[in-house]
N, C-alpha and C positions, 0 to 999 in steps of 0.2 A: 411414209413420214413426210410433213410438210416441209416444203423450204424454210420455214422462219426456222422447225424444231432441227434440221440439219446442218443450219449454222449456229443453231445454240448449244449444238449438242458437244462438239469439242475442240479444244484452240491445243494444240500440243506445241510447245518447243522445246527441242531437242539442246543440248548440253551446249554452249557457245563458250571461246575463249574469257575468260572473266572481264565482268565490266567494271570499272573503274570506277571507284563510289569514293566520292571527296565529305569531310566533312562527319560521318557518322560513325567512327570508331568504335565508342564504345557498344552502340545501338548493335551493328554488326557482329560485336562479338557473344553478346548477351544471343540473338538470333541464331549465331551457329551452335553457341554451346545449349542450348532450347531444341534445335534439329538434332542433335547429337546425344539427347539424351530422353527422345523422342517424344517429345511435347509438342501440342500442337497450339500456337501464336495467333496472334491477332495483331495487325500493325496499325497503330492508330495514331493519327494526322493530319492536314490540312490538305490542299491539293500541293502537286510540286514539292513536297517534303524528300525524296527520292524512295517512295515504299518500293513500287514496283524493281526499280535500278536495282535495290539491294539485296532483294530476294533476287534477281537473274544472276547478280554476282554471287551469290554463296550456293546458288543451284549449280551457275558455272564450274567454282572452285574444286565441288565435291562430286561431280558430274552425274548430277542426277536432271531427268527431264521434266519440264514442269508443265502442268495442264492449267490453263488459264481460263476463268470465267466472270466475266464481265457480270455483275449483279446489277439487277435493277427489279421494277415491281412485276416485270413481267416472266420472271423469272421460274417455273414451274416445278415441282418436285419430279415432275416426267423429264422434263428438261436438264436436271439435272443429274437425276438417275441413271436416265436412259430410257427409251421406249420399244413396245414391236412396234414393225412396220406391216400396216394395214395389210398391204398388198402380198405381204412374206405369210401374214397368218393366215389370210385367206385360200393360198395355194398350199402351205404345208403343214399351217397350223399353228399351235403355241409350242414351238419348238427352240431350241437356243439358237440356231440361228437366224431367227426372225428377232432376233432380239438387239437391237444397236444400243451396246455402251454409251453412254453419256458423260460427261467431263468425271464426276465421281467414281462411277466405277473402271475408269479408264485408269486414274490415279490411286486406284484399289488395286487394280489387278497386275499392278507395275509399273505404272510411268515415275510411281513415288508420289514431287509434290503436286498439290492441288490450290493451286490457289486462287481466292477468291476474292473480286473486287469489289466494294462498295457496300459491304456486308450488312450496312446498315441502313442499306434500302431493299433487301431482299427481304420479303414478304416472311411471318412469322412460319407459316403452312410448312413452308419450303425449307425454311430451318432448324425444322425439329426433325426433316429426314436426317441429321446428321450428329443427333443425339447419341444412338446407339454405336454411329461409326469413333465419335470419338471416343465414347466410354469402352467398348469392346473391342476394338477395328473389322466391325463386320456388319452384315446389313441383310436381311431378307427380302428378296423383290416377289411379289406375288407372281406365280405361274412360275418363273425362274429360276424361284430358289435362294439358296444361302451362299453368300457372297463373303468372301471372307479376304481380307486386306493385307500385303505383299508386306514382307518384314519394313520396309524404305517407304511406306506410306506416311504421309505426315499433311495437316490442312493450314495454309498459312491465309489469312483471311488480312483485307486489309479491310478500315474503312474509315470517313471523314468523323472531326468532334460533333455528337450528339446534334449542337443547333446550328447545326448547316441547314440549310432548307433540303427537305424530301428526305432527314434522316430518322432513323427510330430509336429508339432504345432497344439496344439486344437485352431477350428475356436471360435469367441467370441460368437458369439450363443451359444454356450454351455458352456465358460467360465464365461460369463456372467450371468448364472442361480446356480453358484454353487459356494460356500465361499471356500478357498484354502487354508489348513494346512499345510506349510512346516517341515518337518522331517529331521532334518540331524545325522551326526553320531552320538554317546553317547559320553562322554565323559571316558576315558580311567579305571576311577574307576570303571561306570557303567560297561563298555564292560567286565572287568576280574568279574563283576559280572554274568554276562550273559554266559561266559565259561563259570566259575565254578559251578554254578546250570546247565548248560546241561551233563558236560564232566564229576562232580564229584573228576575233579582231585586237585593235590595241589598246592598251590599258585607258586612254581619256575616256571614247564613249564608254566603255566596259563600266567604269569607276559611277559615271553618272546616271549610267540605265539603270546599277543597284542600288545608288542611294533614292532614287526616283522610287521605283519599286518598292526599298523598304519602307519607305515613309507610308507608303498608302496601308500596309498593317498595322500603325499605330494611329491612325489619322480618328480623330474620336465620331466623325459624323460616316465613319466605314464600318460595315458588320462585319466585312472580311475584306482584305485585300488581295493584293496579287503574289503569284508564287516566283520563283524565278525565271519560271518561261516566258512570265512579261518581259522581265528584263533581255534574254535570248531575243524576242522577238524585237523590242525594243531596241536593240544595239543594230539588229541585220535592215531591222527600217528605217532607222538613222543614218545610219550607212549609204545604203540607195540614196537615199534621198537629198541628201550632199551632194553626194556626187551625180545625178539629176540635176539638182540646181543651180550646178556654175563651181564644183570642187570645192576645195577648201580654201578657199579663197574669199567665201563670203564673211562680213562682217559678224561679231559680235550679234549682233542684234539678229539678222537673218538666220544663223546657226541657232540662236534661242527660238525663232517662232517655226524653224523646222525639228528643234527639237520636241517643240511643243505637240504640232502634229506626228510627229512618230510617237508619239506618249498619247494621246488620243487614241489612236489607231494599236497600241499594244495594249494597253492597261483598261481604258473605260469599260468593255468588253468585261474582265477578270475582277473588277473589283465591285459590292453589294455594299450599294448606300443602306444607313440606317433606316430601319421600320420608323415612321414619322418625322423624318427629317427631309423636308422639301428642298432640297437639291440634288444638282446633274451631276452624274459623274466627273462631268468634264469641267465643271466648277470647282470641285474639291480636287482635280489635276492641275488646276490653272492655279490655286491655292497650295498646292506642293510645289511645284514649278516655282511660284515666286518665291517661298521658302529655302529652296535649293539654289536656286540661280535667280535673283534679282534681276527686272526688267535692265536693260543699260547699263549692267555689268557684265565682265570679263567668268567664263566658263568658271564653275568652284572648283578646288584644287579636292584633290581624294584625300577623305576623313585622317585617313594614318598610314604608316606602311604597311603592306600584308609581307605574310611569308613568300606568296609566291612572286614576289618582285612587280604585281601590277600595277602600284600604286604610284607611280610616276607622277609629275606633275603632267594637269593637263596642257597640253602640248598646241601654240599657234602658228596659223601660217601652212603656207603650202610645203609640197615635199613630207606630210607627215601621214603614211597612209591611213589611220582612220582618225587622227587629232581634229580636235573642234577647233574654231579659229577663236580667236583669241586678242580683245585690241585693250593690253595692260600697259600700251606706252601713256604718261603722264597720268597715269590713276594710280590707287591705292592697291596694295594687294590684294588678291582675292582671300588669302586667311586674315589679314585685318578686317577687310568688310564683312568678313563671318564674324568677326568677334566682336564688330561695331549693331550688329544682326543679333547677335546671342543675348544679349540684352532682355528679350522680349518672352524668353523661354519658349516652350513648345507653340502658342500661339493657335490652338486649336479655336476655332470660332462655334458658335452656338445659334442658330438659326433661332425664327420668332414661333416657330412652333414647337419644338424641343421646347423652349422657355414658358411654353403657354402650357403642356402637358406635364414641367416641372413645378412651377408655379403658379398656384391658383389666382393670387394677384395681379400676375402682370399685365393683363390686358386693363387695368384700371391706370397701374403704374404707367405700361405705354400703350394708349389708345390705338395710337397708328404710328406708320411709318417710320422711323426718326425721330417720333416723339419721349419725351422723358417728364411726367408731371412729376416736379418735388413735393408738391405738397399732397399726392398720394402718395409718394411714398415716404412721406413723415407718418401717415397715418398708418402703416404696415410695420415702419420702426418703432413705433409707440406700441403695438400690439404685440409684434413677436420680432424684438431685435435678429435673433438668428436667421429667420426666416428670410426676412428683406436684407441682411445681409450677404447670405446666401444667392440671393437674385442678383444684386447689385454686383457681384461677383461674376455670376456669368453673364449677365448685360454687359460688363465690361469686357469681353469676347464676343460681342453679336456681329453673325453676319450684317446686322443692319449696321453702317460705317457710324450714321449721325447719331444713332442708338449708342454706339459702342462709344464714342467721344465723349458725349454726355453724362453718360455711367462713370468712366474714366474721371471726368472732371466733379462728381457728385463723390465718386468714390474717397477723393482723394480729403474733401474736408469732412465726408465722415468718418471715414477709419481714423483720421487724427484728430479729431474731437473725440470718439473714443480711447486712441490711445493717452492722450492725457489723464485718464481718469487715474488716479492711483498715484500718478507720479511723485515720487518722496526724495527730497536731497536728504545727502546721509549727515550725522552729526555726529561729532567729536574728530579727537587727534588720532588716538591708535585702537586698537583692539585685539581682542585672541580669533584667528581664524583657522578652520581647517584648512589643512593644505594636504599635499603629496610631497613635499619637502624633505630632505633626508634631518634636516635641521629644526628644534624644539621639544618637544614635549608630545610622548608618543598620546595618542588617542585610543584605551585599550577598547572600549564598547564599539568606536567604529572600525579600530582594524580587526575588529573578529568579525564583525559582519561581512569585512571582504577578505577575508584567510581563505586562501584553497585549499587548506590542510595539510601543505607540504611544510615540512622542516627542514632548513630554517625558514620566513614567511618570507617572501620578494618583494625586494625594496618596494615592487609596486602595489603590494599589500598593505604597508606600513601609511596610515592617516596621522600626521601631527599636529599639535596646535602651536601656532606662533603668535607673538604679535607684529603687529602690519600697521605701516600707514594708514591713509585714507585712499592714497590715490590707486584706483583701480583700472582693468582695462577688461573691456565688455565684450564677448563675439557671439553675436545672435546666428545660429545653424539653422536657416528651414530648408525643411525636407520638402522637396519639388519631386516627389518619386509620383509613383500611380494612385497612391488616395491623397493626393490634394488637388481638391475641389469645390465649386461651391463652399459651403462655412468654411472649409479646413482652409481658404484663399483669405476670405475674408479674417481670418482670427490671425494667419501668417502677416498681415498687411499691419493691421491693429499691432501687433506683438513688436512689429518692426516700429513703427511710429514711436510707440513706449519707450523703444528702447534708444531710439536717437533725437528723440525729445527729452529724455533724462540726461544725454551729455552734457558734463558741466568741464570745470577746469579741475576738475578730483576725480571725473569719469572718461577715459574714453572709448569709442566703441565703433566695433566694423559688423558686415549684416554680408553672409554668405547665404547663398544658394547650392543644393545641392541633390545630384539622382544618381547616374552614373557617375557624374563629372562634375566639379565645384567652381560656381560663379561667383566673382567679388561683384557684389552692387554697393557695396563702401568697404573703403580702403579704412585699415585702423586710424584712429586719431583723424580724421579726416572728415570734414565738414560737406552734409552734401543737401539737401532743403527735402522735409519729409514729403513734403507735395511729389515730389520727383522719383523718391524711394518707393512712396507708397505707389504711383500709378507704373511702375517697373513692375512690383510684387501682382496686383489685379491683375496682370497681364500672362501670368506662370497657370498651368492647367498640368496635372499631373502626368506624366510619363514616365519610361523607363524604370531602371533597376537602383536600388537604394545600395550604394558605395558608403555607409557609416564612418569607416576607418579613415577612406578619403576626405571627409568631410571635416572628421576632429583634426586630424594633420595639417588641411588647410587652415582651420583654425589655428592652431597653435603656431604655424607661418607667421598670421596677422600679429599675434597677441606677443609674439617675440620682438616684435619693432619697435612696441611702446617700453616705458620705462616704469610702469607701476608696479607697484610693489604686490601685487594679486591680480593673477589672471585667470579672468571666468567663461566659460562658454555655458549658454545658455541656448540648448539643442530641443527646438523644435520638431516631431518626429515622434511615430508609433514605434520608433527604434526595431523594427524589424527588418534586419541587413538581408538582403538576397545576391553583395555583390561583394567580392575583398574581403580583406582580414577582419576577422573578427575583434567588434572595438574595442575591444577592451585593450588590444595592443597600441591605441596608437592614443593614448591618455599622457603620456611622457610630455611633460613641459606644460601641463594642464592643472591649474592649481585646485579649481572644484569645475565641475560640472554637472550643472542642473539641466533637469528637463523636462519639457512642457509637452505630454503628449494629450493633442487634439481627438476630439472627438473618441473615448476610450472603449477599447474591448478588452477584456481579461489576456486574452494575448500579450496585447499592446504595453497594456498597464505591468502586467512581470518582467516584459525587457524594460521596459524604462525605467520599473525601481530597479533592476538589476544592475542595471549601468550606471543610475546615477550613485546606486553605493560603491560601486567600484573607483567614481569619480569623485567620491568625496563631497558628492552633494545632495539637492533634493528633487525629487519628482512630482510633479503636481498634475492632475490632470485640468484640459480645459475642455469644461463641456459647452459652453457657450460664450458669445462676444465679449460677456461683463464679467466672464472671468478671466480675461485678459490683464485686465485693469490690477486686481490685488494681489495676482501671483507675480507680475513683474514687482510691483512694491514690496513682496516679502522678498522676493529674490535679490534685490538691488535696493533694499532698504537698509 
């Protein structure tokens, strides 16, 4: 046998005290109770997810030994089987013991697991020898013989999502024999736990190595980012490198440009720019960095507290063994200037070739550099308004700076020239309006459409009608979650202009933002210049997880301040929650609520009439810019 085929042929580790696996609960339980009722898995995930960790820990628990096999394309069914060796057959023959096991039937004949890494670069050939093992537990090797598999046999298989580079599609023959774990990140508490058990360091670097790191998997011009071993690596290079440069004792500014270079040196490596997106890594690090830690600011304090006590504030000054320094004498605080920062929403930039490969336009729109012709792109708005609005959206994020100012300042007197359109002051004294009030005249046609069918119906079944003033109070909800973009920015912008260009002295109205987490860009009753609203909004690029509940709550905050006699939220939004209670609880104190969902799929369009009957109000879909204009006018007419 060659040296390549005798170190491919087997990895055994034998049964170790259990390993500590942070973060994956349930995953880990579904996995043991999958070995224990002898099915064979497939652990599928990014890199750093902890696949491997977690199979060593449940191999440990149950003290069975695992055979480890590294997959890749060179990977051979001899190689994995086992082979004779040349030299054995030629002195004795094809006899058994000319015959060297290979990781499979090592893990056949009794080590138990088998597991395999990277499954989804193991060549087809070679994965169909394992067809019969997992439908039967037995396998025939030619000259050898019938091979038959140890009660404790079991194949745990990991491998990376499909469009990773060098991965395949497994055929369903073999997906078809094996149950499927998905593994994705930890969550941010978990992850600065998983530093700080390897790296031993203290909570400041730990806090800022993970927010660094997570950032780079949402970063829109990244095809993948980094796993948490950036961060490990990250926090032990930071470290040196401090204390290399003169302790902790250097400046603000110094600890940022050596944090810089330790995030260079851990992350550039681990994270895959976008296919057609012309920048360096180390651009879109220098772009998270400014994100995170502003040039000439004091280190950022950690997001929230974790369970595990690391979230200290970051810590200046010497005497602190791995604190970053820190110079907060006569400045602002570091969560104020996050929130004077948070303004701007995710802030994902959009390069000029992305923009050229989404738009067919743009290179007429901008020839070169920095340029911005209007008067091409009046002639793109006059042909297909959605289209040029959709650009104008992401030009207003370009890496080009003079580009991205320009768009900004075009953006902001088109959207409110469109938002104008429609605008209607209301007329008369009083009127009958639905409400959720416990007071009036019940509504029998719309409280059967929102009956749960329990008896007696809950007060917040019950729709009445009353009469009402004139004076109303307005709160616009858009949804900043992961599909707002391009048009769905642009129509968010437009819907906002509409609606605080309709304030009068009978209207008033506040304009939230919301994904996980809920941003006031106008306070209720409160006066703010739509020029100002609108180029806040161009500036939001979709992220994160849609908090619906949170969103109506903050609303009904606002809408409690004012004194009008009806209050409405008017929720921007495909209404499909993926985070918090579900909305329909948190309507309490919400007199109607309509909603505008953008860009619509039949998905979309069932949660949003579903909730707005729940709210006592209407749903209208917006498919393009000009229908901005006459759903706010029915809405607020």
């Amino acid at each position: 046998m060659s040296d390549p085929d005798r170190k491919a042929a087997v990895t055994l580790e034998t049964a170790n005290p259990p390993t500590t696996v942070i973060g994956l609960g349930r995953e880990r339980e579904v996995l043991t109770v999958a070995l224990q009722t002898n099915r064979h898995v497939v652990l599928e995930g990014p890199p750093g997810t902890g696949k491997s960790t977690l199979l060593r820990s449940i191999a440990a628990d149950v003290g069975q030994d695992v055979v480890f096999v590294e997959g890749n394309a060179e990977l051979t069914p001899g190689r994995l089987i086992g082979q004779y060796d040349p030299a054995a057959v030629m002195a004795e023959g094809y006899v058994p013991d000319s015959f060297t096991d290979g990781p499979l039937l090592t893990a056949m004949r009794g080590a138990g697991l088998l597991y395999l890494e990277e499954l989804n670069r193991i060549p087809e050939e070679t994965l169909n020898v394992l067809i019969t093992v997992l439908t039967e537990g037995e396998i025939t090797v030619p000259r050898l013989g019938h091979v038959r598999a140890s009660s404790g046999f079991r194949l745990i298989a990991a491998m990376n999502p499909f469009d990773a580079i060098g991965t395949a599609r497994v055929g369903q023959a073999i997906a078809d024999r094996m149950c499927r774990v998905v593994l994705g990140y930890q969550d941010a508490a978990a992850e600065r736990a998983i530093v700080g058990a390897v790296t031993g360091a203290d909570p400041s670097p730990i806090g800022l190595a993970v927010r660094l790191t997570r950032a780079t998997r949402e970063h829109r011009d990244l095809r993948m980012g980094s796993s948490v071993r950036g961060a490990i690596d990250l926090v032990l290079l930071l470290g040196g490198l401090l204390r290399m440069r003169g302790g902790y004792g250097l400046s603000a500014t110094g600890a940022r440009e050596t944090a810089r270079d330790a995030m260079y040196a851990a992350l550039s490596g681990r994270i895959k720019v976008t296919e057609g997106v012309e920048r360096t890594p180390e651009s879109i690090l220098d772009e998270i960095l400014d994100e995170v830690w502003p040039a000439d600011m004091p280190p950022p304090e950690p997001d929230e507290p974790g369970a595990d006590g690391q979230d200290e504030q970051f810590a200046g000054g010497q005497g602190k063994g791995e604190g970053l320094p820190s110079e907060t004498a006569g400045t602002d605080s570091a969560s104020a200037l996050r929130r004077d920062r948070a303004g701007g929403g995710s802030r994902r930039q959009t390069s000029r070739r992305e923009m050229q490969l989404r738009h067919g336009s743009f290179d007429d729109v901008s020839p070169q550099v920095g340029q911005l012709d209007e008067d091409a792109f009046a002639v793109v708005m006059a042909e297909d308004p959605d289209a040029a609005a959709a650009m104008l959206a992401d030009m207003a994020l370009a890496t080009d700076r003079d580009l991205r100012a320009a768009a900004r300042r075009l953006a902001c007197r088109v959207f409110i020239q469109v938002g104008r359109v429609g605008r209607a002051r209301s007329r008369g004294t009083r009127r009958l309006v639905h409400n959720r009030r416990s007071d009036g005249d019940l509504d029998l046609d719309r409280t059967l459409d929102r009956w749960t069918g329990s008896w007696p119906p809950a007060s917040e079944d019950l729709v009445t009608r009353t009469w009402t003033g004139h004076r109303r109070g307005v709160c616009l909800l858009v949804d900043s979650s992961g599909s707002m973009n391009g048009l769905a920015v642009a129509i968010a912008a437009v819907a906002a202009a509409g609606v605080v260009l309709a304030a009068d002295e009978k209207l008033e109205t506040s304009v939230l933002t919301f994904a996980a987490e809920v941003e006031v860009l106008q306070r209720q009753g409160q006066t703010r210049a739509a020029e100002d609203l609108v180029g806040q909004l161009v500036a939001l690029r979709g992220h994160g997880v849609t908090d619906l509940a949170a969103a109506l709550r903050g609303a009904r905050r606002q809408l409690l301040s004012t004194s009008a006699d009806e209050r409405i939220v008017i929720l921007l939004s495909d209404c499909l929650h993926t985070a918090g209670d579900a909305p329909e609880a948190a309507l309490a104190g919400i007199d109607r609520l309509h909603v505008l969902y953008p860009l619509p799929t039949p998905e979309a369009e069932s949660a949003a009439r579903a909730l707005a009957a729940r709210g006592g109000g209407t749903a209208l879909p917006v498919r393009t810019l000009t229908d901005v204009g006459p759903a706010l006018t029915r809405l607020l007419g």
